[in-house]
C-alpha positions as MATLAB code, in Angstrom:
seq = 'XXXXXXXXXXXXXXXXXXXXXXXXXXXXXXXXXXXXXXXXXXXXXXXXXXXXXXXXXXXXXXXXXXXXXXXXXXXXXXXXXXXXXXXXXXXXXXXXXXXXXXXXXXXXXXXXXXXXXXXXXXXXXXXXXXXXXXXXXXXXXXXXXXXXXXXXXXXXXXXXXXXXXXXXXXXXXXXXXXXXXXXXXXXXXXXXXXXXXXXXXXXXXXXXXXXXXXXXXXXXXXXXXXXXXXXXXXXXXXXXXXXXXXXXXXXXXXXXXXXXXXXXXXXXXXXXXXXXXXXXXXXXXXXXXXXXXXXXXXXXXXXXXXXXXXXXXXXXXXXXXXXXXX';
ca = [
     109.874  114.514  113.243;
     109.473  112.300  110.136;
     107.023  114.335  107.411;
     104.430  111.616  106.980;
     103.923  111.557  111.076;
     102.864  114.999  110.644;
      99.665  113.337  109.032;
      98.702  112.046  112.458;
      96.313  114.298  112.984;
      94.411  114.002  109.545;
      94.182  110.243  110.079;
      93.084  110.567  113.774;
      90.407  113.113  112.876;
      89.523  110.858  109.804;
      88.349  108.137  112.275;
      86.793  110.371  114.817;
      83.607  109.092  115.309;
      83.922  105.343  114.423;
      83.918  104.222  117.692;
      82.218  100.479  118.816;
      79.134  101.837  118.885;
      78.278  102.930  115.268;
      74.895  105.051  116.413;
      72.657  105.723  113.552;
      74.875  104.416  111.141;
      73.362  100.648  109.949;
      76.409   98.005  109.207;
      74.617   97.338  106.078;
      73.480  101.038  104.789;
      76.078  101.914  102.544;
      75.897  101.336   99.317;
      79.143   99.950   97.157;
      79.812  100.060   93.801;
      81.083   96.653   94.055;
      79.882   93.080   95.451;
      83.060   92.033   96.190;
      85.967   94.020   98.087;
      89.483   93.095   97.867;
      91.426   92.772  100.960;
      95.639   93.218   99.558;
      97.658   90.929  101.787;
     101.246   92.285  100.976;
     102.916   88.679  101.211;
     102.748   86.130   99.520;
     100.557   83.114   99.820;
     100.919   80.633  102.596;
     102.450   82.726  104.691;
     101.479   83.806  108.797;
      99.756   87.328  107.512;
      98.036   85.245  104.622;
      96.699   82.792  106.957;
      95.502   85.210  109.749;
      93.534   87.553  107.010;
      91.880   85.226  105.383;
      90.467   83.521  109.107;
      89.228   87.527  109.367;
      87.720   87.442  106.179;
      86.362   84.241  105.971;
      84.422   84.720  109.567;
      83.033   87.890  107.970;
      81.964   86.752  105.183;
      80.212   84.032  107.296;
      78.984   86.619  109.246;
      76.875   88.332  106.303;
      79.963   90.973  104.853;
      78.522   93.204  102.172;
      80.206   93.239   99.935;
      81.708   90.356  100.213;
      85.464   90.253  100.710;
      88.524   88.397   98.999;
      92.288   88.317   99.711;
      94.483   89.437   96.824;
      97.837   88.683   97.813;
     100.262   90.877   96.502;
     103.851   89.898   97.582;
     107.349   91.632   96.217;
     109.653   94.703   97.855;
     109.430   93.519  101.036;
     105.235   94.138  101.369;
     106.286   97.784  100.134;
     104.530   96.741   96.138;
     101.228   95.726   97.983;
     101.141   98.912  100.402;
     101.322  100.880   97.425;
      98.139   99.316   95.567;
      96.831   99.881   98.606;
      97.640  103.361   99.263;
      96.727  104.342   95.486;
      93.031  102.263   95.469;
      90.117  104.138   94.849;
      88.661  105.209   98.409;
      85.267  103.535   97.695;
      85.370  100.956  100.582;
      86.087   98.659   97.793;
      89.757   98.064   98.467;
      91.529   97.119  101.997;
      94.367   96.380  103.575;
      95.943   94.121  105.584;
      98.516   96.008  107.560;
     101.403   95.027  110.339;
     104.076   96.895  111.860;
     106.076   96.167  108.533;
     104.758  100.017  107.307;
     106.860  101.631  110.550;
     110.405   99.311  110.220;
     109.968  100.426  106.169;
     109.445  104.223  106.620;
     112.071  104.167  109.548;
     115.120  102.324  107.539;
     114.046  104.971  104.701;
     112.883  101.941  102.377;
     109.914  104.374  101.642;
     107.562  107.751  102.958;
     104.505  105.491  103.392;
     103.558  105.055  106.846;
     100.541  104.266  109.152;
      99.056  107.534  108.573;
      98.971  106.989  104.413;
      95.865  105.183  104.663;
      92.333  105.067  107.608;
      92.981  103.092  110.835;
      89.971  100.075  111.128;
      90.817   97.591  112.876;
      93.366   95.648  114.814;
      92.391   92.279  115.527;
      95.482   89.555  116.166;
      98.496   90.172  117.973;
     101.462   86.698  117.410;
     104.043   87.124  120.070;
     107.295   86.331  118.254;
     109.249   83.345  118.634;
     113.392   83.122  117.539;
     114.294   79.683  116.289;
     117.757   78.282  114.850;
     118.391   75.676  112.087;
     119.933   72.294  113.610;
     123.034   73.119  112.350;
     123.266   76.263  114.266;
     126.285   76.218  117.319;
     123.533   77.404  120.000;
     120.468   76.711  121.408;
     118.918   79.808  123.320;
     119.790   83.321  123.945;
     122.567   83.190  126.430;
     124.536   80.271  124.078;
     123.921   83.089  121.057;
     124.838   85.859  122.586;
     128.244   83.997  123.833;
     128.881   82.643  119.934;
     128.327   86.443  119.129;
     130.660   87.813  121.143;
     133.289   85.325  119.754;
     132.328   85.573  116.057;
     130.714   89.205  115.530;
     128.971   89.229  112.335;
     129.077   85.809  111.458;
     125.471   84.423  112.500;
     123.349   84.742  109.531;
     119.574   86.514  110.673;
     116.910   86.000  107.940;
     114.306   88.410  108.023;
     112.760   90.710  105.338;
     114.964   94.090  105.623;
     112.202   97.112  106.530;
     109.769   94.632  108.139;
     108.921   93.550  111.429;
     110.925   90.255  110.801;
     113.951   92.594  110.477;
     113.250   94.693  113.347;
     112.897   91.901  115.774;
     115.827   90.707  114.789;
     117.167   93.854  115.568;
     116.317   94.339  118.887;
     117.241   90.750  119.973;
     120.933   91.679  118.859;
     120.597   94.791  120.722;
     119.364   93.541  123.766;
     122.209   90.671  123.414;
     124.753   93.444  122.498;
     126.186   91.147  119.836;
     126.731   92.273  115.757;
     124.800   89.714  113.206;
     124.814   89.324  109.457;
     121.247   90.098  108.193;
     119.699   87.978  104.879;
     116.648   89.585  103.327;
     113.437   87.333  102.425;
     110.365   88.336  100.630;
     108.011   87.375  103.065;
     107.604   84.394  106.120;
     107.491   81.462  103.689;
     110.825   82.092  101.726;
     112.344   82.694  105.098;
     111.251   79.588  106.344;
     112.806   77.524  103.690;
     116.151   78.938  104.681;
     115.841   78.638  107.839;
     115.155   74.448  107.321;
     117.821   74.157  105.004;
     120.073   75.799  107.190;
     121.347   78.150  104.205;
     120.801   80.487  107.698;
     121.343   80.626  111.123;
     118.144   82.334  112.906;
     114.865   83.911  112.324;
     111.325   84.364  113.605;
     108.998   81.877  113.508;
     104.924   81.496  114.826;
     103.760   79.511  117.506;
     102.338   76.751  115.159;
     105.653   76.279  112.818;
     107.740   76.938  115.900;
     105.823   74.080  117.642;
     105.636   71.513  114.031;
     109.575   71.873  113.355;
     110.678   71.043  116.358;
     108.617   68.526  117.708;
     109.901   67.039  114.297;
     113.329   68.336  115.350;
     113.857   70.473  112.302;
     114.262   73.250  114.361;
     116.134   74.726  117.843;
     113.577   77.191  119.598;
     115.510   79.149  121.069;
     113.303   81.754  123.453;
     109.480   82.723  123.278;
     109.737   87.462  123.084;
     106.388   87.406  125.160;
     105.155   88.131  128.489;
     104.291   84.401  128.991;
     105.522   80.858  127.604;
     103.598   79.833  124.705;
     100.777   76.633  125.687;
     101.917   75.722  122.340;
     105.689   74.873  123.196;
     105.155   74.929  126.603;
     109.221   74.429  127.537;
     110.613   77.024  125.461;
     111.440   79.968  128.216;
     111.100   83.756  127.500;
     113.585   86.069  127.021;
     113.040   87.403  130.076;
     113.080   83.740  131.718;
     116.807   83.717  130.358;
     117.921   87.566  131.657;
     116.552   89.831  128.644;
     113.846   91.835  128.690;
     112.569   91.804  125.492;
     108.787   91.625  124.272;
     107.935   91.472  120.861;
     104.743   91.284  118.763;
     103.219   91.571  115.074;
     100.042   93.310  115.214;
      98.042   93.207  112.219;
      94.704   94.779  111.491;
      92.688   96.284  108.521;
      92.732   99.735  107.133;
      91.550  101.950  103.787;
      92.684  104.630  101.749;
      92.754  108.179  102.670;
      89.460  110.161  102.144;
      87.064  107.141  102.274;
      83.991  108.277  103.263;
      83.318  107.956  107.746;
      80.652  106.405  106.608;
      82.541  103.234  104.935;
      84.814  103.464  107.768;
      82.140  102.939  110.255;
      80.627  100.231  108.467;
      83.915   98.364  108.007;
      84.606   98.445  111.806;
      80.822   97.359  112.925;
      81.972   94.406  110.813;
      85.541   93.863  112.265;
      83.541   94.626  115.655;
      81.341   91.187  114.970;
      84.304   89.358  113.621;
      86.209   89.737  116.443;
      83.578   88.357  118.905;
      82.624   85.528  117.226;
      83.504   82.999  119.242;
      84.326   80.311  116.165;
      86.759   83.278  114.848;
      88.561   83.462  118.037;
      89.326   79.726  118.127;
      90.500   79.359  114.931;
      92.824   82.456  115.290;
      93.961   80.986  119.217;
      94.778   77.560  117.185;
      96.634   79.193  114.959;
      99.358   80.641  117.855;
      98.017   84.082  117.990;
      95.376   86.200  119.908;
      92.678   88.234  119.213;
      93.437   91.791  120.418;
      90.619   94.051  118.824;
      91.577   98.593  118.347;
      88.540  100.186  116.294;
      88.545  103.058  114.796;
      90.198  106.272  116.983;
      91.569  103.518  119.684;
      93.294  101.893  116.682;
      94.934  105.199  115.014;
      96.189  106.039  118.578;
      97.458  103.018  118.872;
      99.921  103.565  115.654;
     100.425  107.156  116.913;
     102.220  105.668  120.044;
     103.493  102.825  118.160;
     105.118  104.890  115.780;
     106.800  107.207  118.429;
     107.764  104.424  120.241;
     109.398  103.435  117.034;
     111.444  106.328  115.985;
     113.233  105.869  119.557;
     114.076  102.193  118.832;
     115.614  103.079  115.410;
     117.413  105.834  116.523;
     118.983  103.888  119.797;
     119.867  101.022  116.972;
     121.095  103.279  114.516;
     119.109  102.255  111.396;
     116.718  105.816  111.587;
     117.144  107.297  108.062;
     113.933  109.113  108.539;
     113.387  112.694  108.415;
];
């Protein structure tokens, strides 16, 4: 068992308690010594996590947020230099952060020790199914076409994703799932992807709902199958992987946490606010526009959530060969 996951149970038992119901505890109690919290995105601007943090923390600071919050992005190693502002901010409710699945694919490949359990579990709120699209110039145009050009050229198609992140990892267990070798290109973060993927300097990658749907309507891109449980109402003719014979479901989760040893108190108040955020009904349009859905974990639900995630994990990297935990 990896070191850090030995921390499980100090996270879990840091969140005990902040449950939906926050009991005595008033949202709006606490007292910061700031008026404004920063909320470290670990990408750069412009990109999906960028866009679906600041749609959280705009609605809450519509909703009355005190402090009030701002995004600080803080892009380079692959969202490892942002986790570790993160992880080293003062545990005064004055610092957040925005946190995917990225923190598991990192520790796993051995790109760093930080995992879930380095900071306080808040709150999940969108989950973006994942979508695998091909420049123009690429020599398929779904899953079972790849797979065949894979098998007849191993290592030659060129996967962009951002090695240790969930980019990566998807990319991963599509070429696992169509037993077939790629060649994988590192990007810091969606947007530098994305130009690569247009200028067909690369073959695939993984794209949202809304770009997915944009490019190739405009025909800059070949969608090639929708990693989700259902088709997308976005591009309503792509099929699933499992549509085309693969059973493969893939999503980025991202959420809010803090640093270890922040008070429960500035936990709970955090999550009352995440609570109203994610029922606000203007919120959860603007988040169901932009491709994704609102899936809401608070508190304890949300650290057992990683907990299981994180297991689930260690299995995947190990069956794929890329573990170089502990």
């Amino acid at each position: 068992m990896h070191s850090l996951h030995k921390l499980t149970v100090f996270a879990a038992a840091a969140v005990v308690g902040a449950t939906m119901t926050i009991g005595a505890t008033s949202a709006y109690a606490v007292e910061f010594p700031c008026r404004t919290a920063r909320v470290i995105v670990p990408w750069g601007a412009g990109g999906e996590s960028d866009l679906l943090g600041r749609m959280a923390v705009d609605a809450a600071n519509r909703l009355g947020a005190n402090p009030q919050l701002q995004v600080v992005t803080v892009s380079g190693q692959g969202g490892l230099k942002g986790t570790k502002q993160a992880m080293e901010a003062r545990p005064d409710g004055c610092t957040l952060f925005n946190i995917h699945q990225h923190i598991l694919a990192s520790n796993l490949t051995g790109r760093t020790d930080m995992n879930w359990n380095s900071f306080i579990p808040v709150a999940n709120m969108t989950s973006t199914a994942s979508i695998i699209a091909a420049g123009t110039d690429a020599p398929f145009s779904n899953y079972k076409e790849m797979r065949a050009y894979g098998k007849a050229n191993p290592n030659t198609i060129l996967a962009g994703g951002t090695l240790g992140s969930t980019s990566h990892f998807s990319l991963l267990l599509v070429a696992d799932k169509l037993d077939i070798k790629m060649k994988y290109i590192s990007y810091d973060g969606t947007a530098d992807r994305m130009k690569a993927l247009l200028a067909n300097t690369i073959h695939i990658g993984q794209v949202s709902e809304v770009t997915a749907a944009k490019h190739a309507e405009a025909g800059r891109l070949k969608l090639l199958a929708m990693n989700y449980g259902k088709r997308s109402t976005r591009v309503p003719d792509l099929p699933t992987a499992q549509e085309q014979g693969f059973d493969l479901e893939i999503a980025t989760d991202r959420g809010f946490m803090l640093p270890l040893e922040t008070p429960q108190e500035v936990v709970d108040h955090y999550i009352a606010l995440f609570k109203k955020v994610a029922s606000d009904p203007q919120y959860v349009e603007t988040v169901t526009k932009q491709g994704s859905f609102v899936v809401p974990r608070f508190g304890e639900d949300y650290a057992k959530w990683w907990d299981a995630t994180y297991t689930d994990w260690v299995r995947i990297a190990k069956n794929l060969g890329v573990y170089k935990g502990s």
